[in-house]
C-alpha positions as CSV (number, residue, x, y, z in Angstrom):
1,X,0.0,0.0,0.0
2,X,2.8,2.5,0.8
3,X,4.7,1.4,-2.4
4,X,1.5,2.0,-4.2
5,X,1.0,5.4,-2.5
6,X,4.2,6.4,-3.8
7,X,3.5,5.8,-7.4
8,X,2.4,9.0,-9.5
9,X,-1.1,9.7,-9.6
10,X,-1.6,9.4,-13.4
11,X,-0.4,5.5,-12.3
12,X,-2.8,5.3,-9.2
13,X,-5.3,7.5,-9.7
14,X,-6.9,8.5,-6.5
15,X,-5.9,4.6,-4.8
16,X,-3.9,4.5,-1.2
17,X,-4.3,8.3,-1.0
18,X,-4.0,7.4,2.9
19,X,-1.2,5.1,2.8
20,X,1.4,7.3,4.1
21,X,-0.8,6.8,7.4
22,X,0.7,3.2,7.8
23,X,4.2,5.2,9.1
24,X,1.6,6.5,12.0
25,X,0.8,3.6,12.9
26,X,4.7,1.7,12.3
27,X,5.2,4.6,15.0
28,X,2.8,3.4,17.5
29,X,3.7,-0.9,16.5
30,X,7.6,0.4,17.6
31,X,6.9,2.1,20.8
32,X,4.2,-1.2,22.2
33,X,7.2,-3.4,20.9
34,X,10.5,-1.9,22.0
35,X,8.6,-2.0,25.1
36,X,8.0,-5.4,25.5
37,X,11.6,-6.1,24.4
38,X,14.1,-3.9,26.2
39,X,11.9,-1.6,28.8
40,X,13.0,-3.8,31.5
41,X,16.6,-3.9,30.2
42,X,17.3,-0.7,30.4
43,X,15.5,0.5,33.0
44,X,17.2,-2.2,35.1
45,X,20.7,-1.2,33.9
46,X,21.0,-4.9,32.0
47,X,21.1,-3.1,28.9
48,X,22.8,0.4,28.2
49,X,21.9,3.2,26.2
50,X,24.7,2.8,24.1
51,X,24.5,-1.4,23.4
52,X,20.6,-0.1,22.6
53,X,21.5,2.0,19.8
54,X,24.0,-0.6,18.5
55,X,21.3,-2.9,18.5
56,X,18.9,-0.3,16.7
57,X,21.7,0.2,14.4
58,X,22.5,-3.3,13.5
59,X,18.6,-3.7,12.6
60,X,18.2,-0.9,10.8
61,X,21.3,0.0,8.8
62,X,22.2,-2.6,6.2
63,X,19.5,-2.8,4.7
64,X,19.4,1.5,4.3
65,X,22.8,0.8,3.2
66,X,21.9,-2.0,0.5
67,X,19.3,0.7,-0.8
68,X,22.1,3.3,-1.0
69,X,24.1,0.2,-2.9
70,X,21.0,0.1,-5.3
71,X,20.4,3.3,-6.2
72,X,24.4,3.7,-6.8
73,X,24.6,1.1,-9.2
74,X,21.3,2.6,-10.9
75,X,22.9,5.7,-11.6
76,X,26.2,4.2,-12.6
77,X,23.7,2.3,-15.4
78,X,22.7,5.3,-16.4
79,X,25.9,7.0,-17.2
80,X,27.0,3.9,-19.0
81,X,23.7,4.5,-21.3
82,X,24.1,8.1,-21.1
83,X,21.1,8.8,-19.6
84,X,20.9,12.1,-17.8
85,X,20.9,11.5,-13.7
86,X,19.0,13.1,-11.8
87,X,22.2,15.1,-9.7
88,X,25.2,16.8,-10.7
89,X,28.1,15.1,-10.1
90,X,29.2,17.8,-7.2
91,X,25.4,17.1,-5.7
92,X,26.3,13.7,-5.2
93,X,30.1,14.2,-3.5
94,X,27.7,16.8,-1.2
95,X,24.8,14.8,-0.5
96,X,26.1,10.9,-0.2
97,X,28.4,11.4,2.9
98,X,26.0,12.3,4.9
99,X,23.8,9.7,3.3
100,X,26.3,7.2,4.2
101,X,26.5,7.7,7.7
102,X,22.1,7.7,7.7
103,X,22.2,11.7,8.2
104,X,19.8,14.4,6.0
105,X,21.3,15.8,2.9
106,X,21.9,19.4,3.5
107,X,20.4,21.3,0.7
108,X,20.0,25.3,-0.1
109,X,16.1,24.6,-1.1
110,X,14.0,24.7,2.0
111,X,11.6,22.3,0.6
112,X,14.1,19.4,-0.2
113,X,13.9,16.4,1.1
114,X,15.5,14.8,4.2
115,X,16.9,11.9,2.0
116,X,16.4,12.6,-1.3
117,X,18.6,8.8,-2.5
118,X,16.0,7.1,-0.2
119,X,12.6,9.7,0.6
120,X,11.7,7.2,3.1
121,X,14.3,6.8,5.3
122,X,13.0,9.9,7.0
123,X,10.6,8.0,9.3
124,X,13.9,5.5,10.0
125,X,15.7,8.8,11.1
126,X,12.7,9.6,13.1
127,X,12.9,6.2,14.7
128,X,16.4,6.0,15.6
129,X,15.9,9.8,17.1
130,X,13.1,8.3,18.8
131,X,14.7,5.5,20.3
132,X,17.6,7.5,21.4
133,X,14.9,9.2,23.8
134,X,13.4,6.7,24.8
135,X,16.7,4.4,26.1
136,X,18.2,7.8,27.6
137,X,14.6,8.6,29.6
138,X,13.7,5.1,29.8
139,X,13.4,5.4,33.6
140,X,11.7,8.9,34.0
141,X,9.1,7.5,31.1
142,X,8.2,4.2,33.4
143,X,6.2,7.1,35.8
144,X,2.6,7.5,34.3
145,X,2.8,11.4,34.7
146,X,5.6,12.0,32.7
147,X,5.0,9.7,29.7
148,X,1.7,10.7,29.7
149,X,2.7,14.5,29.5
150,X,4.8,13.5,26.5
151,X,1.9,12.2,24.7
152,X,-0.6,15.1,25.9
153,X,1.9,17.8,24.8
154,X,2.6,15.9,21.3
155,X,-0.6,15.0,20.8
156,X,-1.8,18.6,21.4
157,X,0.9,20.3,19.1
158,X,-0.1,17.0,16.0
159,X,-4.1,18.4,15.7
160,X,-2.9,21.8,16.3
161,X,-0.7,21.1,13.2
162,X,-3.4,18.9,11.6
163,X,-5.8,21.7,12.0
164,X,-4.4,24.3,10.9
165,X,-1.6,23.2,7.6
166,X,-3.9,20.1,7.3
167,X,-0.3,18.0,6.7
168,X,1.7,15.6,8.2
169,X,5.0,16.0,8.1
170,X,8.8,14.9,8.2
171,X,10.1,13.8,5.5
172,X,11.7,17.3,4.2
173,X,13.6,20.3,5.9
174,X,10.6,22.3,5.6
175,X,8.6,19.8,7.7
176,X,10.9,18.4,10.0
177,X,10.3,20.2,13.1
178,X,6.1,19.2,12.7
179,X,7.6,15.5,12.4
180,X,8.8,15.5,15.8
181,X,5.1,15.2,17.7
182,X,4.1,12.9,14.6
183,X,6.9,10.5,16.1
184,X,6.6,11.1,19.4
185,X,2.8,10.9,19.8
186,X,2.6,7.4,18.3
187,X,5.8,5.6,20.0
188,X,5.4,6.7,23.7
189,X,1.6,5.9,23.2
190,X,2.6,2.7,21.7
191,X,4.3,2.1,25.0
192,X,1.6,3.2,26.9
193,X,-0.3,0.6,25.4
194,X,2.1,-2.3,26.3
195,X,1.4,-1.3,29.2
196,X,-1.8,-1.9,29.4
197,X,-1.7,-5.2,27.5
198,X,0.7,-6.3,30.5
199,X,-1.9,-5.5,33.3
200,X,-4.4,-7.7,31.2
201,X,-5.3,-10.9,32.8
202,X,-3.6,-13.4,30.9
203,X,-6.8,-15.1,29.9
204,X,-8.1,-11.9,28.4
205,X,-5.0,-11.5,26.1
206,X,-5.4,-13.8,23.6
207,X,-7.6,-13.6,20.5
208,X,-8.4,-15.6,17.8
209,X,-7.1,-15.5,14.7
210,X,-10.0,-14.3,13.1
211,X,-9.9,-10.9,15.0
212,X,-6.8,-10.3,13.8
213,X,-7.8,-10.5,10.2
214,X,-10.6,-8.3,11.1
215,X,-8.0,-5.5,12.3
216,X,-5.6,-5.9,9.4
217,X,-9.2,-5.7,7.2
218,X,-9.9,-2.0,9.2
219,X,-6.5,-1.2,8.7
220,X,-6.3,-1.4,5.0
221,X,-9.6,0.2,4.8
222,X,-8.4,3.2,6.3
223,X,-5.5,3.3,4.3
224,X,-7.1,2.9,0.8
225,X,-9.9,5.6,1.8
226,X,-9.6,9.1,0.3
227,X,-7.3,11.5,2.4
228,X,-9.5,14.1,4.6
229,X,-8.4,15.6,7.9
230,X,-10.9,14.1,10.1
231,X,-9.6,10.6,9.0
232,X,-6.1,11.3,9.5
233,X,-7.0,12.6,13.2
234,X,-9.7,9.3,13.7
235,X,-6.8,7.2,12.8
236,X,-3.9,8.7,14.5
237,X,-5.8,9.1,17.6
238,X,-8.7,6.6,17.8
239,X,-8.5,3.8,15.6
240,X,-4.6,3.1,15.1
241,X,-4.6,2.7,19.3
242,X,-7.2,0.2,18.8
243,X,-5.7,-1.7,16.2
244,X,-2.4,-2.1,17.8
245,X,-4.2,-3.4,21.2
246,X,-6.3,-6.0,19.5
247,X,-3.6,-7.2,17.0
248,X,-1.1,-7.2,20.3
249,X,-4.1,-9.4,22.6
250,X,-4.5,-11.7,19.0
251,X,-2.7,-14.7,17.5
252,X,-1.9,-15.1,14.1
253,X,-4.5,-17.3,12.2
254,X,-3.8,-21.1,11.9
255,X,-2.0,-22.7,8.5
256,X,-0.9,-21.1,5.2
257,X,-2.7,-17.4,6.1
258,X,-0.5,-17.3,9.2
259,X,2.4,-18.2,7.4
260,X,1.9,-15.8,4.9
261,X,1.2,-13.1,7.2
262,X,4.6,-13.9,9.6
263,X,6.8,-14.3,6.3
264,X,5.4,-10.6,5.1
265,X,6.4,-9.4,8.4
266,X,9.6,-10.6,8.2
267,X,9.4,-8.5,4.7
268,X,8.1,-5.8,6.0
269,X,11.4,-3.4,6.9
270,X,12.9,-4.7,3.5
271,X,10.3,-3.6,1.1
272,X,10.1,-0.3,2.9
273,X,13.4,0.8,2.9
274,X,14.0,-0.6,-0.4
275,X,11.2,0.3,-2.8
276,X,12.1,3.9,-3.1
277,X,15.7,3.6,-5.3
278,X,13.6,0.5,-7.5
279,X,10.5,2.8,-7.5
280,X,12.8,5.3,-8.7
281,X,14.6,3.2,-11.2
282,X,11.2,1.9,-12.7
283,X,9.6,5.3,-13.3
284,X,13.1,6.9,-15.0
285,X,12.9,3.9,-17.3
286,X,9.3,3.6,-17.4
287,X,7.4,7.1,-17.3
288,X,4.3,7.8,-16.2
289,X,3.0,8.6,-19.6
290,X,4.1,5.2,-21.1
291,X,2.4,3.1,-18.8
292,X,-0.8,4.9,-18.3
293,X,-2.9,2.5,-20.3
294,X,-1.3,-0.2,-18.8
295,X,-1.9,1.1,-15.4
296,X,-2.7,-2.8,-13.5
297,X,0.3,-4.5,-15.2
298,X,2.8,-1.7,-14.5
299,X,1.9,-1.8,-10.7
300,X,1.7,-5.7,-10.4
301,X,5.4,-5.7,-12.1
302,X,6.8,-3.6,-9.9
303,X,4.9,-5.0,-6.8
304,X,6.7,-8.1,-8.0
305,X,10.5,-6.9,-8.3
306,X,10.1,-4.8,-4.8
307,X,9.2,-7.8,-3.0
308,X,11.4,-10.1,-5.1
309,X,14.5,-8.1,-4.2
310,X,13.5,-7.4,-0.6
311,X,13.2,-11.3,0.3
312,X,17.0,-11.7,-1.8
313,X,18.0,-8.6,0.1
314,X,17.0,-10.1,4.0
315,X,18.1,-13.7,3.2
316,X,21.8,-12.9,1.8
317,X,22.5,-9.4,2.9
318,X,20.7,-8.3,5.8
319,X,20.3,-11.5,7.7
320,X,24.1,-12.6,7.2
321,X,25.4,-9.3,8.4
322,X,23.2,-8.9,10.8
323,X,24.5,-12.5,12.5
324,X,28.0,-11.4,12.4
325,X,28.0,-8.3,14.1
326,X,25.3,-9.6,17.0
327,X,27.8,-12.2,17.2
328,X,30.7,-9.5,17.6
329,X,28.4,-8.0,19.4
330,X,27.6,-10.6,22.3
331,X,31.8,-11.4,21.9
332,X,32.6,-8.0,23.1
333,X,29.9,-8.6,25.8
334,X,31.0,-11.8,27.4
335,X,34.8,-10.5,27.4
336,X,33.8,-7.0,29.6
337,X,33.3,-8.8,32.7
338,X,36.2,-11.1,32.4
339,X,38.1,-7.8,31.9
340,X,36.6,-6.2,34.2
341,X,37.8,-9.2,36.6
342,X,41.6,-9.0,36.0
């Protein structure tokens, strides 16, 4: 649905016009399930702020730098064609540094975007950012009052925002200071939420399969309906919270759905962070204009290769790397106290 929300419009027509609501609620899934998996780490001093953002890092960056990898050898097709690129040469030696080490592109038009290799690593910025305040205050958010001050004070300054550019934003420099309650709203809610999911009785936490096919159903209708304000708000505020309980309280369904549905997951990073450069790719070879009558095919195709070379891209790049440097990773961990010791 994102991928599709990304195409051009004379490609989608008026289709997913509220997909880009799905990073709202990726906000909210990250802050109920960083919860669950390091809350107790860090607030009981078992994990450190520092081995947190490793471990952030190690999930988050190959496969942003694959994408980088992508797009690189993309343009480098292009200049073997001689096709024009869509940067200068002196663009590029500004902008990919930064890119490189997963930082904006600094850029003399205030409208650019944050990551203009890979527009949607924004929200991965935004995440890591995120994170970062939520292992350093870990503690000091475990107090009702103060987590819920977060929330009030970010949720108050998102309608505000909402209600009166009628936007959401991030994902360029002219934007980037209204994507800080966007973030902040969802994930400390999201925590909020584990929360409540752990003071559930443990009989009242489990759901059938079939009510989690019913949220994912509500979800995807909200993201395929037409943009308007009032949705954005019901489903930033209301529904998304909702969701996120129920599909937390609900088992996946039995045989090949829930199989399905657990291997997409898996997916699910991959295809984000790497359909931009192919989207890209496609629509510089294929315009808009070429593929308007064939509007169904053209999508399907590209549907295909995205999720094609996001499961090559998690089973030899992503997963391999990611073994060896937890491995370096626990190494480093097991020889501290032995060091600490002698």
């Amino acid at each position: 649905m994102v991928i599709v929300h990304h195409l051009p419009e004379a490609l989608r027509g008026h289709a997913f016009e509220s997909a880009n609501l799905a990073v709202d609620f990726f906000f909210g899934l990250s802050g109920f399930v960083l919860a669950h998996a390091y809350l107790d780490k860090l607030t009981a001093g078992r994990m450190s702020v520092r081995e947190f953002m490793v471990v952030r890092l190690i999930r988050l960056y190959p496969l942003y730098l694959f994408s980088l990898i992508l797009l690189l050898v993309w343009l480098a097709g292009m200049v073997i064609d001689s096709r024009p690129i869509p940067w200068s040469i002196f663009a590029l030696a500004g902008k990919l540094p930064f890119a490189l080490v997963m930082l904006p592109s600094p850029s003399l038009d205030f409208s650019a975007y944050l990551y203009p290799f890979n527009i949607a690593a924004w929200s991965i910025a935004f995440e890591l950012a995120v994170n970062l305040v939520f292992a350093i205050y870990a503690r000091q958010m475990q107090r009702p009052a103060v987590r819920w001050a977060v929330i009030a004070v970010s949720g108050v300054l998102l309608i505000v925002q909402l209600l009166v550019k009628d936007e959401l934003g991030g994902s360029s420099w002219n934007t980037i200071v209204t994507g800080v309650p966007r973030v902040c709203f969802s994930f400390f809610l999201g925590m909020q939420l584990y929360e409540w999911h752990c003071r559930r009785t443990p009989t009242r936490r489990t759901m059938g399969g079939a009510t989690s096919l019913a949220a994912l159903a509500v979800l995807f209708g909200l993201l395929v309906a037409p943009a308007h304000l009032w949705l954005e708000l019901g489903a930033i505020f209301l529904v998304f919270p909702l969701l996120i309980v129920v599909l937390g309280a609900a088992e996946l369904p039995d045989g090949r759905v829930g199989d399905a549905l657990q291997r997409l997951g898996v997916l699910s990073y991959a295809v984000y962070v790497l359909h931009g450069p192919l989207l890209r790719a496609w629509l510089y070879l294929y315009p808009a204009s070429v593929l308007d009558a064939k509007v169904v095919i053209g999508t399907t195709l590209l549907l295909v290769t995205v999720v094609a070379v996001s499961w090559a891209a998690d089973r030899w790049f992503d997963r391999p790397i990611r073994s060896k440097l937890q491995l370096r990773l626990r190494q480093r961990a097991s020889r501290a106290p032995a060091a600490a010791q002698r």
